[in-house]
C-alpha positions as CSV (number, residue, x, y, z in Angstrom):
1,X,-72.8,-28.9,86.9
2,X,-72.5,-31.5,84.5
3,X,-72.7,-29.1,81.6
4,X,-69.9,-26.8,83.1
5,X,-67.6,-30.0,83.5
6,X,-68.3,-30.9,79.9
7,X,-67.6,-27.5,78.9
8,X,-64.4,-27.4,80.9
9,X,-63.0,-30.6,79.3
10,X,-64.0,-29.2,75.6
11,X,-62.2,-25.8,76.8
12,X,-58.6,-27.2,76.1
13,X,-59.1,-29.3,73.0
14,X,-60.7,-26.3,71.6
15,X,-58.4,-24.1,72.2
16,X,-55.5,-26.4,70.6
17,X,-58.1,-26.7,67.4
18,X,-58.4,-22.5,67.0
19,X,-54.0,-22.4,67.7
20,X,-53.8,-24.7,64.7
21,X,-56.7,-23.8,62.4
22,X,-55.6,-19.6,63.2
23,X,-51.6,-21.3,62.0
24,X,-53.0,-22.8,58.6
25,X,-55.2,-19.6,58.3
26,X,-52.0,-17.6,57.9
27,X,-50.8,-19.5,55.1
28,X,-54.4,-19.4,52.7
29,X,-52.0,-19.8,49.6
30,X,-50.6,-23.5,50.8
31,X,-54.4,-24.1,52.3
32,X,-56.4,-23.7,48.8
33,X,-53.4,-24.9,46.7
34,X,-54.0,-28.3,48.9
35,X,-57.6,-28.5,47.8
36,X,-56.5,-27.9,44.1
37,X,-54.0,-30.8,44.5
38,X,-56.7,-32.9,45.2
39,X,-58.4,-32.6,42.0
40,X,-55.5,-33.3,40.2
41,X,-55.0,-36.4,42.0
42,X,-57.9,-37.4,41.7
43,X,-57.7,-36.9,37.7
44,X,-54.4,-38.7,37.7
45,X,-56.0,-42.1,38.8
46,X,-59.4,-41.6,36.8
47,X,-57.0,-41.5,33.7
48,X,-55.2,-44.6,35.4
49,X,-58.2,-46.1,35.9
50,X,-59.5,-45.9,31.9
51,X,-55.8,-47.6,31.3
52,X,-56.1,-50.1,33.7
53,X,-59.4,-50.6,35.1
54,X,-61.0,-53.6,33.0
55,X,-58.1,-55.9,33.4
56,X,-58.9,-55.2,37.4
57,X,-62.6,-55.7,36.9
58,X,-63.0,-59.4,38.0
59,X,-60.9,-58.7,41.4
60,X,-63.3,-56.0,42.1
61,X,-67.0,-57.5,42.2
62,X,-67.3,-57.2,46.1
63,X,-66.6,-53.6,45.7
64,X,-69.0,-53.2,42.4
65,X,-66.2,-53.9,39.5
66,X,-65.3,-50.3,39.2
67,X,-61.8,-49.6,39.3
68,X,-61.4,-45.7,40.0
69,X,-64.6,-45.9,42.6
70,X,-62.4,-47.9,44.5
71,X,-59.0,-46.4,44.4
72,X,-60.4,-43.3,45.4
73,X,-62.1,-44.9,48.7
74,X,-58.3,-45.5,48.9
75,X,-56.6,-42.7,48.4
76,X,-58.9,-40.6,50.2
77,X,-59.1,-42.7,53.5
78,X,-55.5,-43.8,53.6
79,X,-55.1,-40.2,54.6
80,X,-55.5,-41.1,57.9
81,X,-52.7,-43.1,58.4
82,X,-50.3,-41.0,56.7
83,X,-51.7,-38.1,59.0
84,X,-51.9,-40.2,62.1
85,X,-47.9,-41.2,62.3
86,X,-46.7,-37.7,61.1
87,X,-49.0,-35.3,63.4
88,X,-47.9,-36.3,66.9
89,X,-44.6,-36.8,65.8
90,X,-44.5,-32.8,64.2
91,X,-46.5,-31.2,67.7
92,X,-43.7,-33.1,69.5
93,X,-41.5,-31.3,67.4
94,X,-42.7,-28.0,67.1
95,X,-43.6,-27.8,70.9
96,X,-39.6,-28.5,71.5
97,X,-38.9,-25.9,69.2
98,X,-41.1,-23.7,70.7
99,X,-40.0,-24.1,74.2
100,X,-43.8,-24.9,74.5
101,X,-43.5,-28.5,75.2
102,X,-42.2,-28.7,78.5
103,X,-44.1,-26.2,80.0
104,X,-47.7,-28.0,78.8
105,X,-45.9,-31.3,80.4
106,X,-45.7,-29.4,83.7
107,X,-49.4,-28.3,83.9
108,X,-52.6,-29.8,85.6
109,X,-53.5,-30.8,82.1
110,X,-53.7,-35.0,81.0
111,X,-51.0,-36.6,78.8
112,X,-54.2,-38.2,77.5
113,X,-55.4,-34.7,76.5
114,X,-52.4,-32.9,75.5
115,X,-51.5,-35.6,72.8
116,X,-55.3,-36.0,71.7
117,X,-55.9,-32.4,71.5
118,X,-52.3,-31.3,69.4
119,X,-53.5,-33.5,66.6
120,X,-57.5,-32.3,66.5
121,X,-56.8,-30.0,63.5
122,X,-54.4,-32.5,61.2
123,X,-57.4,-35.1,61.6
124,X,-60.2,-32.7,61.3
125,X,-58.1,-31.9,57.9
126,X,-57.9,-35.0,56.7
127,X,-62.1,-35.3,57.3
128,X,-62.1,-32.2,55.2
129,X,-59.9,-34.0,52.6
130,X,-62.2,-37.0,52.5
131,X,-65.2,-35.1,52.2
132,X,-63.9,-32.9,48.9
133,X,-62.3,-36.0,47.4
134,X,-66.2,-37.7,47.7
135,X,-67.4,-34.7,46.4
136,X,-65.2,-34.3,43.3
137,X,-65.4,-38.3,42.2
138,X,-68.9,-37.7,42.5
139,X,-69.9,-34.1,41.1
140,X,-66.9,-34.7,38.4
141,X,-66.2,-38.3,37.6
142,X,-69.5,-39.9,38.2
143,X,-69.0,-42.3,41.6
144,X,-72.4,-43.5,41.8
145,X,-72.7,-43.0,45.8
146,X,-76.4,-43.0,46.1
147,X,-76.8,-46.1,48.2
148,X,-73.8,-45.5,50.8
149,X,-74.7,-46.1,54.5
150,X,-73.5,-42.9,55.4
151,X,-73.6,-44.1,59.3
152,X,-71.7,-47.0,59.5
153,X,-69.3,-45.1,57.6
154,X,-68.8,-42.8,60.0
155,X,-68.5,-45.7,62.6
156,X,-65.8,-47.1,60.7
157,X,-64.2,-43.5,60.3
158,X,-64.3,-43.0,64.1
159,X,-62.7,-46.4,64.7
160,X,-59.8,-45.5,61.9
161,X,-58.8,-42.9,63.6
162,X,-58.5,-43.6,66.8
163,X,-56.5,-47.0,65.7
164,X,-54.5,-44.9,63.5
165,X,-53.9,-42.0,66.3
166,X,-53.0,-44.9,68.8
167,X,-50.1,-46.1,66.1
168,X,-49.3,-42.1,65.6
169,X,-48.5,-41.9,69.2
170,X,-46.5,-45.2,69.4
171,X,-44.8,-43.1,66.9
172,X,-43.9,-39.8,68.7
173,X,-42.6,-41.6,71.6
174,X,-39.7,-42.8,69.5
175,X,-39.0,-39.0,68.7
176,X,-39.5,-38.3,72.7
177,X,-37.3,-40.9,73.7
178,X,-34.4,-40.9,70.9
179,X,-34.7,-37.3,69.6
180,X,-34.5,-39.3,66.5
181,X,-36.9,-40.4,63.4
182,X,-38.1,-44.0,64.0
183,X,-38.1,-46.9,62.0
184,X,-42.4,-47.5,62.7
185,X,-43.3,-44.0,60.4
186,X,-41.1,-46.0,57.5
187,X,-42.2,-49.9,57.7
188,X,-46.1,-48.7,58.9
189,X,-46.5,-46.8,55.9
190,X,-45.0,-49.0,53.3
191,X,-46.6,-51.8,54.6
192,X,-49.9,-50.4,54.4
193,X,-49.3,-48.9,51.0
194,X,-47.7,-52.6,49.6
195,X,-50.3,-55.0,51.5
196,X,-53.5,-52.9,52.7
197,X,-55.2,-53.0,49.6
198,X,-54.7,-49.0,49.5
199,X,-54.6,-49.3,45.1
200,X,-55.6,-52.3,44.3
201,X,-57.5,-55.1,46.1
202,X,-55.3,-58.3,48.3
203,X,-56.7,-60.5,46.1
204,X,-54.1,-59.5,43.4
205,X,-51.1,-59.9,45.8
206,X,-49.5,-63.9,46.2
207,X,-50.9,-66.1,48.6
208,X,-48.2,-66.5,50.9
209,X,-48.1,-62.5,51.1
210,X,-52.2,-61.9,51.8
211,X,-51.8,-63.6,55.1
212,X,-49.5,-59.9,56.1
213,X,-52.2,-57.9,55.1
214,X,-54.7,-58.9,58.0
215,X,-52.0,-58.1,60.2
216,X,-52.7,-53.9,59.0
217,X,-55.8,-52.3,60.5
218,X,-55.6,-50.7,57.4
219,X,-56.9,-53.6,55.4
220,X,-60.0,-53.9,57.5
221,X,-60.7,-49.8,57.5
222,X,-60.4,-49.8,53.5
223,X,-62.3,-52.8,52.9
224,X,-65.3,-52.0,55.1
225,X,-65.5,-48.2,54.1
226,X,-65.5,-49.6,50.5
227,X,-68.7,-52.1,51.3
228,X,-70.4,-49.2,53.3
229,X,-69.8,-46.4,50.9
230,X,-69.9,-48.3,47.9
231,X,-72.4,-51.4,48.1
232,X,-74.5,-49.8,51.1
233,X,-73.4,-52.6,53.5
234,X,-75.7,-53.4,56.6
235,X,-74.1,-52.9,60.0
236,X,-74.6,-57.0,60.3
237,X,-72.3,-57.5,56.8
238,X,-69.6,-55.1,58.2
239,X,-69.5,-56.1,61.8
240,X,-66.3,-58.7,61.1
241,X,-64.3,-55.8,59.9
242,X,-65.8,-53.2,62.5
243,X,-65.3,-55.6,65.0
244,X,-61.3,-56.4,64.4
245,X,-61.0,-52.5,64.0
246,X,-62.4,-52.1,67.5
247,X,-59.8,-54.9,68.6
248,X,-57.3,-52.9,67.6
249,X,-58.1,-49.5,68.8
250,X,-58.8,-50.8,71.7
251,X,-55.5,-52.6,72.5
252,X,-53.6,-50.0,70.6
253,X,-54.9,-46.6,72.6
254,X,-54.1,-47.6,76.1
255,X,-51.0,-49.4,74.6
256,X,-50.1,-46.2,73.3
257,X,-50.3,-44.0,76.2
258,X,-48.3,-46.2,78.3
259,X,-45.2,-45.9,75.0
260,X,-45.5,-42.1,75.2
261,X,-45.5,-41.7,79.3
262,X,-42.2,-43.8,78.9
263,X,-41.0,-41.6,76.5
264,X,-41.4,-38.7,78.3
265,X,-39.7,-40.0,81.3
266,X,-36.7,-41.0,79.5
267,X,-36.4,-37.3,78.6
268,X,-36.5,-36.3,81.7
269,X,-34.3,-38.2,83.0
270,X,-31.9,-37.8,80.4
271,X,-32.5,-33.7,80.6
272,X,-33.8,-33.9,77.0
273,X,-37.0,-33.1,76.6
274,X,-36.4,-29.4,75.2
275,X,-33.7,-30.8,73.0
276,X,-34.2,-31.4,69.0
């Protein structure tokens, strides 16, 4: 019995995964051409780093001293975010212009599960991302990631993304309610690029702005996927980080269910929920 329930719940998510993953499918030049972009990316900022990467040496001796190591903990995780506050936002989108939207509001199926399960592919993605980026800086460019604790990693991945999915759903329920882009997407992401340490560390930035960047769960994802990854950090040495991260998810998801709810009732009652 408990196997067929578990099996029952999986049944919907998975079926939202194999809809998106059979979309990107269709399109294999824009898939692998994604994959390629990564490597030039990546490239772009080991070249920055030879330029740049001694003078940052003495900000950098938490994370090792090695500047392109720890931009590309940066670039690659910060992927997250970017994916988290345009992916619910986009299903909302498409599922208006679709006509699909309403008719998945009317069904037996959770709010809860419908928002979780429309963005399964764009962070499952994203992990992909992460895991080719590793690879390259590794297999190509030498990031030494030999003593990496490869579980409280994925801890600290887990807890990203379901802080950055809760914000990603605060997000969407500005499109639901005002049909129109909101201001969060715009300040969230420049914020976190500006003050979460995404390319260089806070250290660098001036003291009356540092205080701003412990108010980004950003900042705490970055810096403690850097210690684990990169120094091999003990569960005990990350816990602070892990800990504020859990704070945040878990005022943010319950938060963010309650946003979206009101957003879809303002559609209805305003007859717009199929509108665009």
């Amino acid at each position: 019995m408990l196997l067929n329930n578990t099996m029952g719940s999986l049944r919907k998510p998975l079926a939202f995964l194999a809809r998106d993953l059979s979309l990107m499918l269709s399109y294999r030049l824009s898939f692998f051409l994604q994959f390629f972009g990564i490597f030039f990316s990546v490239l772009m900022f080991f070249f920055i780093a030879r330029l740049f990467g001694p003078a940052a040496t003495p900000y950098l001796a938490a994370y090792g001293g090695d500047y392109f190591s720890f931009v590309l903990i940066g670039i690659a995780f910060s992927g997250y975010l970017g994916v988290a506050i345009s992916s619910f936002s986009s299903s909302i989108r498409q599922g208006q212009m679709m006509g699909t939207l309403e008719v998945m509001l009317v069904t037996p199926t959770r709010l809860s599960t419908i928002l979780v399960s429309s963005s399964l592919w764009s962070f499952a993605f994203t992990s992909l991302r992460i895991v080719v980026y590793l690879a390259v800086g590794a297999l190509v460019f030498g990031v030494n990631l030999n003593q990496a604790n490869w579980l409280a990693a994925l801890l600290i991945q887990a807890l990203t993304i379901l802080t950055f999915g809760s914000l990603g759903i605060i997000s969407a329920s500005f499109i639901m309610a005002f049909k129109q882009g909101n201001p969060l997407n715009m300040v969230l992401g420049t914020a976190s690029s500006l003050l979460g340490g995404v390319y260089y560390p806070i250290t660098v930035l001036p003291t009356w702005l540092q205080p701003f960047s412990h108010l980004l769960p950003i900042t705490y994802s970055l810096r403690a996927m850097r210690l684990a990854i990169l120094q091999g950090h003990s569960f005990a040495a990350l816990a602070p980080d892990m800990l504020i991260l859990a704070v945040f998810a878990i005022v943010l998801f319950p938060l963010s269910l309650v946003a979206f709810r009101l957003g879809v009732r303002k559609a209805k009652m305003d007859g717009s929920l199929t509108q665009f």
